[in-house]
TORKOLTOR-485322 format. One record per residue (C-alpha): residue in three letters; x, y, z. Coordinates in nm, 2 decimals. Layout:
<vexbas>
VEXBA  residu      px      py      pz
VEXBA     Ala       X       Y       Z
...
</vexbas>
This chain:
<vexbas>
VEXBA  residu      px      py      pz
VEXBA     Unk   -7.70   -1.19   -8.49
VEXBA     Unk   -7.49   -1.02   -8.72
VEXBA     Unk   -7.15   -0.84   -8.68
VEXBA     Unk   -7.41   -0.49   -8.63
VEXBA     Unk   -7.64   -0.61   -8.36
VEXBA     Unk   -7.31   -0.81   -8.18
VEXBA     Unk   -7.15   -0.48   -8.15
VEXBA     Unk   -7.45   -0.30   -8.01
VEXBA     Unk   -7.53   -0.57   -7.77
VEXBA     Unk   -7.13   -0.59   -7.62
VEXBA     Unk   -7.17   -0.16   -7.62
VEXBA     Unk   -7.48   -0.20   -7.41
VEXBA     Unk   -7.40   -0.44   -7.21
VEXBA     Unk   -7.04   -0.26   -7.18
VEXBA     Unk   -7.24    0.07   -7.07
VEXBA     Unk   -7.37   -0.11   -6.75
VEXBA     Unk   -7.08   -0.25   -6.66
VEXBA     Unk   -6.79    0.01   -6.71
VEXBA     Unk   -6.97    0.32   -6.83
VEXBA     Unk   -6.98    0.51   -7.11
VEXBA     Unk   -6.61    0.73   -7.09
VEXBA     Unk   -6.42    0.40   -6.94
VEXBA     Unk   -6.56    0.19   -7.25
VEXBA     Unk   -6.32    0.16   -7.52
VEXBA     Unk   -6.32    0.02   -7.86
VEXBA     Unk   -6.11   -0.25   -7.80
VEXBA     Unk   -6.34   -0.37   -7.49
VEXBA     Unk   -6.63   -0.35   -7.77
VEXBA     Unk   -6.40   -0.55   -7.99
VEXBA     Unk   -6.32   -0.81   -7.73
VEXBA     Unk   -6.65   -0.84   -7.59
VEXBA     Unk   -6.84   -0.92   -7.90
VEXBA     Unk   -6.60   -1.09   -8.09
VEXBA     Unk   -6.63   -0.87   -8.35
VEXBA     Unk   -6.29   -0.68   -8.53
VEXBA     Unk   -6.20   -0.31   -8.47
VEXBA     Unk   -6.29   -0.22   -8.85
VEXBA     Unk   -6.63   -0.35   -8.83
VEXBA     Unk   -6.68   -0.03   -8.52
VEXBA     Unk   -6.64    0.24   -8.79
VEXBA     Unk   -6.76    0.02   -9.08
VEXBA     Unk   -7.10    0.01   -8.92
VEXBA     Unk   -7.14    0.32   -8.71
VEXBA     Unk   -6.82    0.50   -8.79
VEXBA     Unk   -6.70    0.58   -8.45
VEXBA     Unk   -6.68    0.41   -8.12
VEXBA     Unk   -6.86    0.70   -7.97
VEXBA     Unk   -7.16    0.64   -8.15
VEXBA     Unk   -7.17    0.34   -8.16
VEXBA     Unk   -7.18    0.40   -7.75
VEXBA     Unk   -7.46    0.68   -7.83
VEXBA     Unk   -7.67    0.41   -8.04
VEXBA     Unk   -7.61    0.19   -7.73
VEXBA     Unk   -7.76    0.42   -7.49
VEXBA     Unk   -8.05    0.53   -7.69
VEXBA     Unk   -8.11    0.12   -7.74
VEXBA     Unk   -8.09    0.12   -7.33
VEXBA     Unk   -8.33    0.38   -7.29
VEXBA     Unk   -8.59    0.24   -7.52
VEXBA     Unk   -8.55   -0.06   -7.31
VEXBA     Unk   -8.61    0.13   -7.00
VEXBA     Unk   -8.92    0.33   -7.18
VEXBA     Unk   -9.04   -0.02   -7.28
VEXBA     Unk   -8.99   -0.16   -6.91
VEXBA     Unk   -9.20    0.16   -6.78
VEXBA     Unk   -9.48    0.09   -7.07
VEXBA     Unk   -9.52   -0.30   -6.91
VEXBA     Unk   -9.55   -0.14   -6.55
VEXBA     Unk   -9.81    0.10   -6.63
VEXBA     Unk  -10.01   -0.08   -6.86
VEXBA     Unk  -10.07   -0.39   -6.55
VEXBA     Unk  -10.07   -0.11   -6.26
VEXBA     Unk  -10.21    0.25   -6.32
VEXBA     Unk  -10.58    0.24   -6.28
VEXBA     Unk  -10.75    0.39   -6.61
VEXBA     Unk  -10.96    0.61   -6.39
VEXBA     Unk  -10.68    0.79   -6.20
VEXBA     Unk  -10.68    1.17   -6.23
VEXBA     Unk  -10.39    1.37   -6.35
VEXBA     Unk  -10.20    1.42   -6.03
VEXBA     Unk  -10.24    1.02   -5.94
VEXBA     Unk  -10.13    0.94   -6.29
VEXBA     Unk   -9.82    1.14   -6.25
VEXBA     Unk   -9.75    1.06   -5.89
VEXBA     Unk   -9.80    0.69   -6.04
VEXBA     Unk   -9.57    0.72   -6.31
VEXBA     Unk   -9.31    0.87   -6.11
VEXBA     Unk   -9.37    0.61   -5.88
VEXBA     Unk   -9.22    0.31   -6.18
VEXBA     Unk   -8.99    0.54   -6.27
VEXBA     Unk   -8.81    0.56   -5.92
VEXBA     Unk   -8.84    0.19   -5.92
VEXBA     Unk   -8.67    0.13   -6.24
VEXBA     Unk   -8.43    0.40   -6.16
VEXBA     Unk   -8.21    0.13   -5.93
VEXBA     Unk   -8.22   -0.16   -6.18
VEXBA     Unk   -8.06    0.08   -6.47
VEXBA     Unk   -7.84    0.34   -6.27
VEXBA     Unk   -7.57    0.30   -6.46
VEXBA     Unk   -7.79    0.39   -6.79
VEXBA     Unk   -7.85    0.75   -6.57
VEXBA     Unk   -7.49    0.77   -6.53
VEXBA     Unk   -7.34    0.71   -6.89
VEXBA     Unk   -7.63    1.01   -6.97
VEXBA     Unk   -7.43    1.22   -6.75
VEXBA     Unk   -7.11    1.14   -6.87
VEXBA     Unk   -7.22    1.13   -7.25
VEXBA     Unk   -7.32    1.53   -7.19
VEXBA     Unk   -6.99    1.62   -7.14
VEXBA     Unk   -6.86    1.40   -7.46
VEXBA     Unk   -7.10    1.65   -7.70
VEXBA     Unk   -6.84    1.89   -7.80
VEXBA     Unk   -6.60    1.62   -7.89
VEXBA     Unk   -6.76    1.49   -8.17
VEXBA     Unk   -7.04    1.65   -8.39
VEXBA     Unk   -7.23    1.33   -8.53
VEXBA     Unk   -7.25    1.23   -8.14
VEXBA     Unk   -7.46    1.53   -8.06
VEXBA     Unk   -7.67    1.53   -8.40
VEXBA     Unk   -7.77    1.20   -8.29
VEXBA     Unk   -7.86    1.34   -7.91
VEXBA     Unk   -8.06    1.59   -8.08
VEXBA     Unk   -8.23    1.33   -8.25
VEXBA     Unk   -8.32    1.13   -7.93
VEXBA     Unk   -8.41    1.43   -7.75
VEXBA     Unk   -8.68    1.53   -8.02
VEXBA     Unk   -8.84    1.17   -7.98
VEXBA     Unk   -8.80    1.16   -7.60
VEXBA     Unk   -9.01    1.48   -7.58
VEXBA     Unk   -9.29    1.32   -7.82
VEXBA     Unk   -9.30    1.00   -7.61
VEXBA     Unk   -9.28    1.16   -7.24
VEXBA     Unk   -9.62    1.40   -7.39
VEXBA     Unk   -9.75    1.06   -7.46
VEXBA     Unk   -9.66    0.88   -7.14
VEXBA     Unk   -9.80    1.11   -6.91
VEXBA     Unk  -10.09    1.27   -7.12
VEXBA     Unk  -10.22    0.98   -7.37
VEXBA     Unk  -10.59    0.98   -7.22
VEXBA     Unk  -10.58    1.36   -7.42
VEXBA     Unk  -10.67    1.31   -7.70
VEXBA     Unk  -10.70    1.70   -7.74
VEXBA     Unk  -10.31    1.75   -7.73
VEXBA     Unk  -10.21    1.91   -8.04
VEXBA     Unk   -9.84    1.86   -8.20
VEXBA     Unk   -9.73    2.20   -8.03
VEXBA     Unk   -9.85    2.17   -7.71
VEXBA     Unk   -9.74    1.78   -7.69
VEXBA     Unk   -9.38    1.89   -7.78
VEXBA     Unk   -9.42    2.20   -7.50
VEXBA     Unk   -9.52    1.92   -7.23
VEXBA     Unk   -9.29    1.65   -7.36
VEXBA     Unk   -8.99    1.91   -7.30
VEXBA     Unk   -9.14    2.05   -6.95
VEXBA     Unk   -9.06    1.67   -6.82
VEXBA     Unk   -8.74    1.61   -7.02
VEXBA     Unk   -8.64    1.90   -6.80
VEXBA     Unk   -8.75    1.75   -6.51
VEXBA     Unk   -8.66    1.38   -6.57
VEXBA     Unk   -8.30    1.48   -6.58
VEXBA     Unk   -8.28    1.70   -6.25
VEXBA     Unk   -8.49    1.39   -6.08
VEXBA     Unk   -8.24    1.13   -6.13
VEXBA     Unk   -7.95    1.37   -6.08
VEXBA     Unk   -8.11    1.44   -5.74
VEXBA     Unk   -8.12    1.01   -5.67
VEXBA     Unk   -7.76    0.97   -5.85
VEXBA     Unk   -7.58    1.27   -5.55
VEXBA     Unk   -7.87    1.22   -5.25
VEXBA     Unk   -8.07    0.92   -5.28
VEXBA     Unk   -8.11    0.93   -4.92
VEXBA     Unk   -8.29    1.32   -4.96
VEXBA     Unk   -8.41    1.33   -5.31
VEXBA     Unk   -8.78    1.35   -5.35
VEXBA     Unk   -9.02    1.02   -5.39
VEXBA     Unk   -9.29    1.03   -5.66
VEXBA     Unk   -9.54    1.13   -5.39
VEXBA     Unk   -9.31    1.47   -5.29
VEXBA     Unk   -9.29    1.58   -5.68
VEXBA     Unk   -9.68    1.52   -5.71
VEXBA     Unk   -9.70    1.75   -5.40
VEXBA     Unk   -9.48    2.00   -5.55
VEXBA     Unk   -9.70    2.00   -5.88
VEXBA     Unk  -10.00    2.06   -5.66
VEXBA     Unk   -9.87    2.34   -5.50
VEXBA     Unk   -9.73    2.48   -5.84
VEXBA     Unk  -10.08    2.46   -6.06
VEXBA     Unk  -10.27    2.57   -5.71
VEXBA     Unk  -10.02    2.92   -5.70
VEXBA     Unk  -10.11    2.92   -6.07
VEXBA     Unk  -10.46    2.87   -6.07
VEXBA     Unk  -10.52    3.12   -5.80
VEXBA     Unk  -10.30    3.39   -5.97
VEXBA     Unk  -10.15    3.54   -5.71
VEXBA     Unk   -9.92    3.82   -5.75
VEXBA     Unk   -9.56    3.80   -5.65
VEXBA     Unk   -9.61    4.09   -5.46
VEXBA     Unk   -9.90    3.99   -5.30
VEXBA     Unk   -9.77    3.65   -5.15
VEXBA     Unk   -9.46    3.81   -4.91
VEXBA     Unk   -9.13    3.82   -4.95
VEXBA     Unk   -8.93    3.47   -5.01
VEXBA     Unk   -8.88    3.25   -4.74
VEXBA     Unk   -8.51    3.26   -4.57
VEXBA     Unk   -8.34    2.96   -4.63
VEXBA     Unk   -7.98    3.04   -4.54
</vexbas>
């Protein structure tokens, strides 16, 4: 590998190990072998060279989801059993790169600090909602660009608040089979359009 690719792979593996706002350049020096000029040289910071890291992470997590599904979800499943199924790897994969979920956290708080950072979120995020469309809907071939991008961002909102839930509560936060429930619940409300002030008042849950 080059100097490039030696840096990334010390920033990744640097992400798992100490997280993204411990990480330093001079661990990323040290653990590649690679000078402290060759950081900005090639990605002209250390935090985005940590960005590129963590985009690089995710793809490896998107790629590790791909491998599940492809051997496990059967081709006839319907909708709700594809999603429940897919949440089902994701939940799985969630332990083995926890600390991927964590340095998102912490990189979200990092956005103000430096502009190129949060161009290059931006970037991601457009992708991510392309690809999540495609995860969960790519029997459709009906999907057009607009409504793909509307889906792809419904579960980048979700995605998020999922493994926020695991990061604080593993213990209470929902399996794949309790957000398929709450999705059938949701689109049956929906589907039988019921007025708000037809269904009660809202449950007390003080």
């Amino acid at each position: 590998m080059g100097n490039r690719e030696d840096l990334l792979a010390a920033a990744k593996r640097l992400l798992y190990e100490k997280g993204y706002a411990r990480t330093t350049a001079r661990d990323i020096a040290a653990a590649s072998g690679v000078s402290l000029a060759a950081i900005g040289y090639h990605f002209g910071s250390k935090d985005a060279l940590m960005n590129a890291a963590r985009i690089q992470a995710i793809g490896d997590w998107n790629d590790e989801l791909g491998r599940a599904l492809a051997a496990d979800t059967d081709p006839d499943a319907t909708p709700i059993e594809r999603f429940e199924a897919i949440w089902a790897h994701m939940l799985e994969l969630f332990a083995a790169h926890r600390p991927l979920w964590i340095a998102s956290f912490e990189l979200l708080a990092q956005l103000d600090l430096a502009a190129e950072v949060g161009r290059a979120v931006a970037d991601a995020q457009e992708r991510a909602r392309l690809g999540l469309a495609s995860l969960f809907h790519h029997l459709d071939p009906n999907l057009d660009e607009r409504s793909a991008w509307a889906v792809g961002s419904f579960y980048l909102a979700l995605l998020p608040g999922v493994m926020a839930q695991w990061l604080i509560d593993p213990e209470h936060a929902p399996s794949a089979r309790d957000l398929a429930e709450g999705l059938r619940t949701i689109t049956a409300d929906i589907a039988s359009g019921n007025r708000l002030d037809k269904v009660g008042p809202a449950p007390d849950v003080t």
